[in-house]
Every structure is written in structure tokens, then in C-alpha cells.
C-alpha positions as CSV (number, residue, x, y, z in Angstrom):
1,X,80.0,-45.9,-32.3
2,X,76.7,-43.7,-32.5
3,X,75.9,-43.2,-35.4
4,X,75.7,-39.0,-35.8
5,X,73.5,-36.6,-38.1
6,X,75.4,-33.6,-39.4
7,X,77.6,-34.2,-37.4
8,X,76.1,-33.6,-34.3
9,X,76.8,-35.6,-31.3
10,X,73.8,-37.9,-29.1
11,X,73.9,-34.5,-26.6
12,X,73.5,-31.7,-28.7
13,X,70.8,-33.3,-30.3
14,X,69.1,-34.2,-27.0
15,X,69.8,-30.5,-26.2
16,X,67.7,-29.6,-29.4
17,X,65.0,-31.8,-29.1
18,X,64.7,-30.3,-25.7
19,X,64.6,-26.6,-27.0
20,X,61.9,-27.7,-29.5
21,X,59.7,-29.3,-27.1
22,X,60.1,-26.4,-24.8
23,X,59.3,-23.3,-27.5
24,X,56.3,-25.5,-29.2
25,X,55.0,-27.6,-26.2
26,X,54.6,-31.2,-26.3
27,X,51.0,-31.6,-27.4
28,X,52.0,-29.0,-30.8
29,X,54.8,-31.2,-31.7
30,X,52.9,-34.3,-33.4
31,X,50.6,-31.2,-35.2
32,X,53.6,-29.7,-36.7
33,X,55.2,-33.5,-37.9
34,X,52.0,-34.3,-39.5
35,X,52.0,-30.7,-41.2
36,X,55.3,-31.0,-42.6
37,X,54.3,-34.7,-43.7
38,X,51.8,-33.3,-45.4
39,X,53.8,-30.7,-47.1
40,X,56.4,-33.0,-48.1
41,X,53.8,-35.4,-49.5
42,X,52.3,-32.6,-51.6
43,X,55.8,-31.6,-53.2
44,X,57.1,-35.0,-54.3
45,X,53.2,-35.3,-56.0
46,X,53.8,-32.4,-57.7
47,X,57.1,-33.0,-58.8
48,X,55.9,-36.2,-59.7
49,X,53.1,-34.7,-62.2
50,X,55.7,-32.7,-63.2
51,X,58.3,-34.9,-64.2
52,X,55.3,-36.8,-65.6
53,X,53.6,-34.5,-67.6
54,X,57.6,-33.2,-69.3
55,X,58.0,-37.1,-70.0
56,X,54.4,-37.8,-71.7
57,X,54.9,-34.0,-74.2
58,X,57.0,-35.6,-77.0
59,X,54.9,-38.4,-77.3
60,X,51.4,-37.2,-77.1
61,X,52.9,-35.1,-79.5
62,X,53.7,-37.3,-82.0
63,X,50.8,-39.5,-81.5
64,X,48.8,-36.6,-82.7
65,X,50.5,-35.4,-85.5
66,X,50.0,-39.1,-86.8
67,X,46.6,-39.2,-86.3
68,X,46.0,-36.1,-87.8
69,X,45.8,-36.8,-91.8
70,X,45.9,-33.6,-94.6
71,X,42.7,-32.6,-95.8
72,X,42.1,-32.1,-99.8
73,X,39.5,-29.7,-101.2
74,X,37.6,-33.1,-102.1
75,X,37.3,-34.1,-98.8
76,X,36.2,-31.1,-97.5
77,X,33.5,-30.5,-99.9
78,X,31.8,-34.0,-99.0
């Protein structure tokens, strides 16, 4: 059994790829793969930073609100 993607049979996806290489021309083909590699790339780094930066809020947070000590009106006027 061939294993299928979306359900499409091994001849409707030859008949595709054949369509593609015949609208964009085979030299254009590895240019657009490495463009959308690219693209991809970029999104799951941003998402990354993202999913970072929502992670690292609370506790840079917290870190500074413990760091940060109250101030008297003696230590203020040293």
C-alpha cells in the first residue's frame, strides 16, 4: 500500500507536480522551496520569541519587585 497525502493517490499527485513544474518552470522551482524554507524558518523563530518572551514576564517580574526595596525619607536624604 502507497502510502497517500490528503488523500490523494501516487497519479494525481504526479499530475500536480507536473502542473507546478510546467506554470513555474524547472529552474524557479528550487527558488520558491528555499523561499518558503525561509519563511517557515522565520515564523517558528518568532513564535518561538514569542512563546519565550510570555513565559519569562511573570518571572522577571517578580525578580524585580524583589530586588526593588522601599525607600525611607532617611535614606533618601543621605
Amino acid at each position: 500500500m502507497i502510502p497517500c497525502f490528503l488523500n490523494l493517490g501516487t497519479g494525481e499527485l504526479i499530475v500536480i507536480f507536473l502542473v507546478i513544474i510546467l506554470l513555474f518552470g524547472a529552474k524557479r522551482i528550487p527558488e520558491l522551496a528555499r523561499s518558503m524554507g525561509k519563511g517557515i524558518s522565520m515564523f517558528k523563530h518568532g513564535m518561538n520569541e514569542a512563546v519565550t518572551q510570555i513565559n519569562e514576564t511573570p518571572e522577571a517580574d517578580a525578580k524585580a519587585k524583589a530586588d526593588s526595596k522601599p525607600t525611607t525619607g532617611e535614606e533618601e536624604k543621605k
